[in-house]
C-alpha positions as CSV (number, residue, x, y, z in Angstrom):
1,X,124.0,107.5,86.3
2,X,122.2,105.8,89.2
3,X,121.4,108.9,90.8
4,X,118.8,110.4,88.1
5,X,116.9,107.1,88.9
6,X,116.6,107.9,92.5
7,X,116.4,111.5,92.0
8,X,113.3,111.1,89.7
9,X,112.2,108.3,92.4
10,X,112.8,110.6,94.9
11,X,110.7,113.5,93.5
12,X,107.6,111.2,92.2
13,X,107.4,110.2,96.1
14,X,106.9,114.1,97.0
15,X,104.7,115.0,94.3
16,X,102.8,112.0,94.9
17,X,102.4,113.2,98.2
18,X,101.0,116.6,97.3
19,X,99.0,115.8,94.8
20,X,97.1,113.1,97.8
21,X,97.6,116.1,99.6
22,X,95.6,118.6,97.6
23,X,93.2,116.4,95.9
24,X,92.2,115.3,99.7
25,X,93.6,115.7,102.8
26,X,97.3,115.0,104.6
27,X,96.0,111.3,105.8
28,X,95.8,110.8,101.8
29,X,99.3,112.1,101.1
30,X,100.5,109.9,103.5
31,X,98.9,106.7,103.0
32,X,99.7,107.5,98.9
33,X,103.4,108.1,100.0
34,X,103.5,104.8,102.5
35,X,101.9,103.0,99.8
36,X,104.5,104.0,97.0
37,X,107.3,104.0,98.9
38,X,107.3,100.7,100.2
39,X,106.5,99.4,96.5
40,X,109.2,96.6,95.5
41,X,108.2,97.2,92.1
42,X,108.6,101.1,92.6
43,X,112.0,100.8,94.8
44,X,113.6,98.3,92.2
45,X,113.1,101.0,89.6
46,X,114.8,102.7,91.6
47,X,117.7,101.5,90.7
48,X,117.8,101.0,87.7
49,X,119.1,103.1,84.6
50,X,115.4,102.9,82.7
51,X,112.3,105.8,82.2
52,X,110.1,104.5,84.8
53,X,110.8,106.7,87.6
54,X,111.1,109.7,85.2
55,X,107.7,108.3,83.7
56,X,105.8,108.2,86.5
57,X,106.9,111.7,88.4
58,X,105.5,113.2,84.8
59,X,102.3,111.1,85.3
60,X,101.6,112.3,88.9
61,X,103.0,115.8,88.0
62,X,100.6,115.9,84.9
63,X,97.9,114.9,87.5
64,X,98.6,117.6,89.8
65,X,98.6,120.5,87.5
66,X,95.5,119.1,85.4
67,X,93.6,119.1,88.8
68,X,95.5,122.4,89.9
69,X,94.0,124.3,86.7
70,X,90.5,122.4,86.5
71,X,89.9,123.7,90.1
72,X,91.3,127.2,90.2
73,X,90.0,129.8,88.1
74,X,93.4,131.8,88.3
75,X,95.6,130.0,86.3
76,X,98.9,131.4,85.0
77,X,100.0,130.5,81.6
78,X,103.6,128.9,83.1
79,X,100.7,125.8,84.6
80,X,99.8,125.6,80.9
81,X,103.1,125.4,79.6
82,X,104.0,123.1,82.9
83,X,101.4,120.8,81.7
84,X,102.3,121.3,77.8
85,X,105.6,120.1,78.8
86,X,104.9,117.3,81.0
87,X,102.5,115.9,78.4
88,X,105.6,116.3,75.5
89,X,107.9,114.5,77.9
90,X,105.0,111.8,78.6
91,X,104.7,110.9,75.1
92,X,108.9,111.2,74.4
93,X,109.4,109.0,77.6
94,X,107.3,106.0,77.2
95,X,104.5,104.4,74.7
96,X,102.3,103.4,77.4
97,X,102.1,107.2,78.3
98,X,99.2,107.2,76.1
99,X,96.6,105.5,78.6
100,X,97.0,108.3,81.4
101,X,96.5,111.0,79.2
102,X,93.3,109.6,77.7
103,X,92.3,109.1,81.3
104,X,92.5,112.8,81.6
């Protein structure tokens, strides 16, 4: 049951890295990914059984596509529903969800 923990864990350190990545350059994605990953807050939640590693890869993959389609005039419709669907599981997830996506 662990392992959805670290997988989620796992995936919010990539996507946090892209979204440094695209937003500015690799230096970001890095220092965003050194900066998360040596978290004890983030690698404790790492193992446990609870929605905050699934929490925040749908905040920084909300981020990514809200950025993604703001900046790019071709969007497809599956970036809408991407972000449709990261917002549902947002608000499904977690109460506090609610602060990120006023942010946005």
């Amino acid at each position: 049951m662990r392992i959805l923990s670290v997988l989620f864990g796992v995936l919010t350190v990539a996507w946090t890295y892209r979204l440094g990545r695209d937003t500015l350059s690799q230096q970001t994605g890095l220092f965003a990914v050194i900066i998360l990953g040596t978290s004890p807050v983030f690698v404790w939640f790492m193992h446990e059984i609870r929605m905050y590693t699934l929490l925040s890869l749908l905040i920084v993959f909300e981020l990514w596509l809200y950025r993604r389609i703001i900046r790019h005039s071709d969007v497809s419709r599956l970036m809408w529903f991407g972000l449709f669907a990261a917002t549902a599981g947002l608000l499904y997830t977690h109460y506090f969800s609610i602060f990120p996506l006023a942010a946005i």
